[in-house]
N, C-alpha and C positions, 0 to 999 in steps of 0.2 A: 318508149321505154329506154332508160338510160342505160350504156353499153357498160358493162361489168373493164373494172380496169385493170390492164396484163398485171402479172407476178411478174416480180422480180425476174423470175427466174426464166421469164418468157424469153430474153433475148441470148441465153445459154444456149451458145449450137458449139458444141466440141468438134473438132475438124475432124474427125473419123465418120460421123455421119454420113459425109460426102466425096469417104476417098478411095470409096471401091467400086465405081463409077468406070466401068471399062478395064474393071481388072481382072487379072488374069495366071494362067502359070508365069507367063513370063515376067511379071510384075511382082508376082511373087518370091521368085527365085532372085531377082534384082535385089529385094528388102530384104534378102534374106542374107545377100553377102555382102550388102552395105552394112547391113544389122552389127554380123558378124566381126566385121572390121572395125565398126567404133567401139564393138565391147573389146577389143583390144587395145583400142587407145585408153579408153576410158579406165580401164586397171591398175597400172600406175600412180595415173593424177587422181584417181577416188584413193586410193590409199597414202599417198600421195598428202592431198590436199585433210583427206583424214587426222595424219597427225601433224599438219602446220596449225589447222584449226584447233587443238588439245584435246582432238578423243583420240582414237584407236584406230589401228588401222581395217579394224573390222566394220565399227561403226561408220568410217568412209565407204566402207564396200556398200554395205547395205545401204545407207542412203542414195548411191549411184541406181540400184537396182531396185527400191521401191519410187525413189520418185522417176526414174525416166519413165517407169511403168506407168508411173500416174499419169504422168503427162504425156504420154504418148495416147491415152484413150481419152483423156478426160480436157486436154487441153485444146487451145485454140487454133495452135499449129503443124501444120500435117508434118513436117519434117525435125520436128523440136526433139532434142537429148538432152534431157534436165540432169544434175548432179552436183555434188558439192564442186563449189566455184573458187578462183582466187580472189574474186572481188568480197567474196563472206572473212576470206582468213584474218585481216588486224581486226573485225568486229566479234567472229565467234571465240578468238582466243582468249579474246579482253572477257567475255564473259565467262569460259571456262575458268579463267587464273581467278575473278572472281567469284563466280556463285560455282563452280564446278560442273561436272555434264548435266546434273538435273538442271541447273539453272539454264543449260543450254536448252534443253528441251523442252522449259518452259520457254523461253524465249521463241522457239521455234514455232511452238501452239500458237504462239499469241501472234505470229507472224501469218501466218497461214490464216489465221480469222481473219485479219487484215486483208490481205490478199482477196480472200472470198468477197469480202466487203466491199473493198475497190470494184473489183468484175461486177458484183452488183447492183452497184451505183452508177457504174458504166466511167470508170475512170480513167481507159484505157487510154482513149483519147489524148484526155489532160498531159497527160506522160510523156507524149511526143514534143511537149513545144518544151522542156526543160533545155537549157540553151547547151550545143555542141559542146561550145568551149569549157563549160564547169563537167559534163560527164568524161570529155579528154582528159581533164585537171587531175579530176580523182580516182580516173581509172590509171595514168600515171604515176601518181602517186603511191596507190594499191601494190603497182608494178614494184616501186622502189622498197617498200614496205616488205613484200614477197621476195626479193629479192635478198635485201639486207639480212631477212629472218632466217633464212636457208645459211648464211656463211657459217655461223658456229658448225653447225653440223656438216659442211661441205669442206673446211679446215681440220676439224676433228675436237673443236675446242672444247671445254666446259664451267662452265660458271652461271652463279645465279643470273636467267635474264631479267632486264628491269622491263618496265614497262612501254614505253616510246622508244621510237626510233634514235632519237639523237643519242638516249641515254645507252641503247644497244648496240650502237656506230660506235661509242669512247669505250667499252667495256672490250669490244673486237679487238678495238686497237691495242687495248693495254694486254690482253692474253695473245696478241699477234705471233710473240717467242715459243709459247710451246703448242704451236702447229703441227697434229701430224704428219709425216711427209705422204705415207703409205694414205691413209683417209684423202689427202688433197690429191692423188693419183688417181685414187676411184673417182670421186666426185668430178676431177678434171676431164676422164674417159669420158663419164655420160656425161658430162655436159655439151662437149664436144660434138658428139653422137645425137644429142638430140635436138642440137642447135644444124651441123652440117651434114648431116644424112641425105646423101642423094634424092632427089626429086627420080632420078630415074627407077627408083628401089624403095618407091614409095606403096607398094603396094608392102612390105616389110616396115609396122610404125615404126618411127623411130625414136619413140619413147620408150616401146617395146624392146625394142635390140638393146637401148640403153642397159636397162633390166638385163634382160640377159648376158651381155658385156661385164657391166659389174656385179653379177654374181658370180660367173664364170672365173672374173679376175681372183675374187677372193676364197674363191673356194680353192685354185688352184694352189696360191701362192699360200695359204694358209696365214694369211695376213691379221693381226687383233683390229679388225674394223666391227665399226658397230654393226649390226642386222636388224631385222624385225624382230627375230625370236631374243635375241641378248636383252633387246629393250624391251619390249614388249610380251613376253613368254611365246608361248605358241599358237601359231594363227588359228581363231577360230573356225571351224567348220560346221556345218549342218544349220538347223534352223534356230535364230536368236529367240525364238517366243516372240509374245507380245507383253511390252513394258508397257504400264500407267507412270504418269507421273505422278507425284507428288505435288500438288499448289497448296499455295497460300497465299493469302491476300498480299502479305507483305511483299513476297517475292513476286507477284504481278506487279505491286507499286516499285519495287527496284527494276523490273525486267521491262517497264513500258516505254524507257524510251531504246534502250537496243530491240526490242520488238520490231518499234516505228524505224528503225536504219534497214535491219534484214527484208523488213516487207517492201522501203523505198527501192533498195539496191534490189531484191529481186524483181522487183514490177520493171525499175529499168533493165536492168542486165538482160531479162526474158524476151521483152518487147523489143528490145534489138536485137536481138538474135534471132527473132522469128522476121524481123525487119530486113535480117541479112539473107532469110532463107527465101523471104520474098521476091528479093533481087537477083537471087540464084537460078530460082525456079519461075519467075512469072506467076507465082500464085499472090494471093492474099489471106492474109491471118486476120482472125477474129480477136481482136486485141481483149477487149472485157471477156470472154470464153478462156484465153490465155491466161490470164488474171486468175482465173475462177480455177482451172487445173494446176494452174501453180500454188494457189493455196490449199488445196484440196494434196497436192501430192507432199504439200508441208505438214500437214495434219498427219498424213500417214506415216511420214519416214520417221517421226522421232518414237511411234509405236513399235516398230521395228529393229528398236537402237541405233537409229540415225539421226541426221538432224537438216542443217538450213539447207536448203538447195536450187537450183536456179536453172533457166536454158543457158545450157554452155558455147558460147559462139561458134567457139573451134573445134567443139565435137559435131555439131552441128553442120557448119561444114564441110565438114569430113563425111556424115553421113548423106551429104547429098551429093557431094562429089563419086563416094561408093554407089549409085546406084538409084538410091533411097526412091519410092513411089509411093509411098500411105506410111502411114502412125505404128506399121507391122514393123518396119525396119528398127524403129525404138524398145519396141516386146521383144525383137529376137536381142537387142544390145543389152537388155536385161536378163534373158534365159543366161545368154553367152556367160555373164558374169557370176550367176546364180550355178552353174554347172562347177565352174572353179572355184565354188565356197565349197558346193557338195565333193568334188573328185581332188582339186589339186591345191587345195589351201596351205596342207604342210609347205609347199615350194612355197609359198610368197615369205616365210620367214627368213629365207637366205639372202632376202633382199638386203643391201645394206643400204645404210640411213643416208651414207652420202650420193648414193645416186640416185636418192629421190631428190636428195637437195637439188643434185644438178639438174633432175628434168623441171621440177618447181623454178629454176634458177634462167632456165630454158623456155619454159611458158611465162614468166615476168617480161624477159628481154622482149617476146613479140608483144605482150600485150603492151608496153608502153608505148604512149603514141609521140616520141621525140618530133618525129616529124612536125606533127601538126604545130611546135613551137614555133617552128621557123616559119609555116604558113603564114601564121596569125600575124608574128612578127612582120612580115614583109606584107600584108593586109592592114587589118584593123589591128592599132593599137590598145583598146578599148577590150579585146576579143581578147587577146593576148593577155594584157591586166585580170581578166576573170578568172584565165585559166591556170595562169603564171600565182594565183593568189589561191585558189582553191588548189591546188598543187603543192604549196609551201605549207598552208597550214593541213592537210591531210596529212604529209610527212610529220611535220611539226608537232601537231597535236592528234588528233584524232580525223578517221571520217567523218562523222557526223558536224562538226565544226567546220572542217573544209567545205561539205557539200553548202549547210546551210551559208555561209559568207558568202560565197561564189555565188548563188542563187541571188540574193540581196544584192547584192554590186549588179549581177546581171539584170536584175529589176528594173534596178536605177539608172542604167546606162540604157534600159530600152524606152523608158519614159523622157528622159533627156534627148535621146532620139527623137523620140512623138513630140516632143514640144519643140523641136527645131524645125521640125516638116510643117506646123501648123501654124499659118500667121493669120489678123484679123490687122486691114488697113483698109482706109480711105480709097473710095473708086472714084474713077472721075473718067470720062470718056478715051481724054489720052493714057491714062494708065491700064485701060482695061488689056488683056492678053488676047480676048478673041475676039475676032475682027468682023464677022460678020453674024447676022443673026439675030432671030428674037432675044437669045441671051446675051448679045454683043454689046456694051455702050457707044461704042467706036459710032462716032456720027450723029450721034442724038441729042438730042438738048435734054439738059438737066434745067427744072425750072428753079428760079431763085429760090431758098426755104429749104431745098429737101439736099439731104446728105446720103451717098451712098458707102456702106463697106461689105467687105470683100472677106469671106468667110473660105480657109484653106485649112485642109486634114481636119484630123479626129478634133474635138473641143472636149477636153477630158480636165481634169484638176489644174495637170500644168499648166495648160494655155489659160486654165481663169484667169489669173491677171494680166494676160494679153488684154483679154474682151475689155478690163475695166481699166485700163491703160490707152487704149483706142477710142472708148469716149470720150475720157477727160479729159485728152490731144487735141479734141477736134475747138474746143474754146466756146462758138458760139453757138445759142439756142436756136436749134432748125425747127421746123415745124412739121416736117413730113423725116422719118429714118427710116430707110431700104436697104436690109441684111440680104446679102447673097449669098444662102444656105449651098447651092451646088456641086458644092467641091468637101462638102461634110457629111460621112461616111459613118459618123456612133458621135453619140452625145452621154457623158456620164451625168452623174450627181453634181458635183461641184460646181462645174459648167452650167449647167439648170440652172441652179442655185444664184450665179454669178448671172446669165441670164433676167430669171426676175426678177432681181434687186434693181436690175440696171433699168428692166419692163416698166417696172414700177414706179421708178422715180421720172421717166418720162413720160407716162402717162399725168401723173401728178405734175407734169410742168406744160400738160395739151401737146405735147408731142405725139404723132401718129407714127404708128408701127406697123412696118409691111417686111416680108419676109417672103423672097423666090425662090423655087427649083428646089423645096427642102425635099432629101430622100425620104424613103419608107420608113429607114428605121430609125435614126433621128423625130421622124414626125410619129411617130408611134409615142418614143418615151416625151416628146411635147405633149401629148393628148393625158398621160397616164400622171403627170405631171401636174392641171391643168390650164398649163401656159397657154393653149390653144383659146379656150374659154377666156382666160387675162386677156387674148391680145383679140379675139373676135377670126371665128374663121375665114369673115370675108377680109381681111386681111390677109391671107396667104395666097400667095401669087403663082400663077405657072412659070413665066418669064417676068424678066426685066421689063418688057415693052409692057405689059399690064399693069406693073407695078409703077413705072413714069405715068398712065393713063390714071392712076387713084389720086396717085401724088397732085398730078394737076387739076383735079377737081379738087381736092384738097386744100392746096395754097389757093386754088381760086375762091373758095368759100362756098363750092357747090357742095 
């Protein structure tokens, strides 16, 4: 009886399943004031990051507190704090200015389908071999983006913004003159504040203090600084309902490729940060399970008038450094923040706009990875090129442009790689490398007629014109040809291909083909091929010393 084949859905295990295993009050009371401490960090930069994105600063709260919630039951990582990210801000605002918040929240849907899709195709995997140097690149660059968008508001300026950076870098400069002083004071406090906040007084966030600083300042001094309530009327409180959108075919066809960026950036952003909490804690995450609560907590937040959201590296941190033991400490950093929509939401209007700038101005500076230029620089210049290129056009033009260049360069410089490690030459007893042994030539008579070569790394597209460069070299017609597969670890298409053209035309000139030491999975795609059949299985050899023993019945006419 043939066995029934898993669901999809069979390899979904959410890491709360397994994270109340030895728990206890004391574990509980630990999640509970880790909990407690990232929903204070988290207040700021969700309203914060709320309106760098182009919604509201409500719409950022609320997405903080549906999706950690999701993700903390539903995802893959026992210590994960989802919430709106800096790495979404140049992507959701580009689609606020254009299609406005619906179009965001479609964008979001369809990101979150994504998401689910990946987890259930199991794509988690794939995600990790994206190369270092392009996620530096554009998470840099993100930095700089986040950084530069904050001045207006952190100077006091106003003028229509354009769309790219270059063009919002000439615009800064040309309204540089009517700077307010009073705004670049507040904004200068927090940023201050949230950049040099004692480590020893870090139980006090200092994002939070920031906040309290400059509202304190302006309340005092009765200063005309912007606030939440000036710009934005007054902070919503109590429950938003639940919103439908609106779709239409058209706006799926305009919103499918910012879909495709938010569901990329959140698959990476999540997977490393549960990557960092793995290295924090000695656990491991279920990367596809991750995937699947990440999209799942995307589907929900834009019902709640929220939108894109991701695991936060540095909330994340923070809530493991507080204490954090299970997925509880994420439900209490969502209560925490759901209690201050219910009780203390009038206070977050006295916030003014430039000390969000400066703690937004404050998470750009850590997040960029300057460092890692001078690594690569003094490393691989190859490394350096990818990131130094996906870095200039992120700035330059957009994410999505930056990430995909960067990926293609890094493609090409990893296949350039592979075809440098792989050679096919002429063996001969004095050239062989190993010295002793049935696979050694060292010492052996080769009989006159037969030719050996020397097959090293992958045999993939690039090295094909290796292979058919190596025969045409050799000049004269042998009668016996002995590949020595051993050092060949995958065989692609091309290579095959290059393979039997060359099979072919030796057979067709009574040249005899033998072939030793080939590994499993190489001689798999031979067999699937049927190059095996082409060339006769008793043709393939254990060692060299069996393949000299064919060869010489061979040339002998036995």
């Amino acid at each position: 009886m043939e066995k029934p084949k898993p669901s999809l859905f069979a390899s979904y295990r959410p890491a709360i399943r397994g994270a109340f295993t030895d728990y206890g009050r004391a574990e509980f009371l630990r999640d509970l004031g880790s909990g407690a401490t990232v929903g204070i960090i988290a207040l700021p930069l969700a309203i914060g990051f709320g309106i760098a994105s182009g919604a509201n600063p409500g719409q950022g709260l609320w997405t903080a507190i549906v999706a950690a919630l999701a993700v903390a039951l539903l995802g893959g990582s026992r210590f994960q704090i989802a919430g709106p990210t800096g790495a979404f801000v140049p992507v959701l605002a580009g689609i606020v200015a254009a299609h406005g918040y619906g179009g965001l929240v479609t964008a979001t849907l369809m990101a979150g389908v994504l998401l689910v899709t990946m987890g259930l195709l199991r794509f988690g995997a794939l995600l990790r071999y994206i190369p270092y140097p392009v996620i530096a690149g554009f998470t840099t660059g993100i930095a700089v983006i986040i950084f530069v968008s904050q001045l207006p508001e952190w100077l006091g300026l106003t003028f229509q913004r354009p769309g790219h950076l270059p063009e919002l870098l000439w615009e800064i400069a040309r309204h540089l003159g009517g700077t307010n002083w009073q705004v670049l004071v507040v904004g200068a406090l927090s940023l201050a504040i949230a950049l040099f906040w004692p480590k020893a007084w870090s139980r006090f966030p200092a994002a939070m203090m920031a906040v309290l600083a400059g509202s304190f300042l302006v309340e005092l001094t009765g200063w005309p600084v912007a606030t939440i309530a000036t710009k934005f009327g007054a902070f919503p409180s109590g429950f938003p309902g639940i919103h439908l959108p609106d779709l239409s075919l058209q706006m799926l066809r305009d919103l499918a490729g910012p879909a495709f960026t938010i569901a990329a950036l959140g698959a990476i952003e999540s997977l490393l940060s549960a990557t960092v909490a793995d290295g924090m804690t000695d656990t491991r995450h279920d990367s596809n399970s991750e995937l699947i609560g990440q999209g799942l907590a995307n589907l929900l937040s834009p019902l709640f008038g929220g939108f894109a959201a991701t695991g936060a590296i540095a909330r994340t941190a923070a809530n493991i450094r507080g204490g954090a033991r299970s997925p509880v400490s994420g439900v209490v950093h969502s209560a925490v923040l759901l209690l201050f929509v219910f009780i203390a939401a009038p206070l977050a209007g006295h916030i003014p706009l430039a000390t969000l700038s400066g703690i937004l101005m404050a998470v750009a500076i850590r997040m960029a990875e300057w460092d890692t230029f001078g690594e690569l620089w003094r490393g691989s210049r190859a490394d350096f090129s990818v990131m130094a290129l996906t870095f200039a056009l992120t700035v330059i033009f957009d994410l999505t442009i930056g990430v995909a260049a960067g990926l293609v360069i890094a493609v090409l410089l990893f296949v350039r790689r592979m075809e440098e490690i792989s050679s096919i030459r002429p063996l001969t007893p004095q050239s062989d490398t190993e010295y002793d042994g049935s696979n050694s030539l060292r010492g052996k008579e080769v009989p006159e007629g037969v030719v050996l070569f020397r097959f090293e790394g992958p045999l993939f597209f690039a090295a094909a014109e290796k292979l058919e460069g190596a025969l045409r070299s050799h000049g004269a017609r042998p009668k016996v040809v002995i590949f020595r597969m051993r050092h060949v670890p995958s065989i692609d298409a091309t290579a095959l291909h290059a393979l039997e053209v060359a099979f072919e035309k030796m057979r067709r000139d009574g040249v005899t083909i033998l072939l030793t030491a080939v590994q499993p999975r190489p001689m798999r795609m031979l067999y699937k091929s049927g190059l095996v059949d082409l060339i006769g299985v008793e043709h393939f050899c254990a060692h060299i010393d069996e393949a000299l023993e064919i060869a010489r019945r061979v040339v002998g006419g036995r």
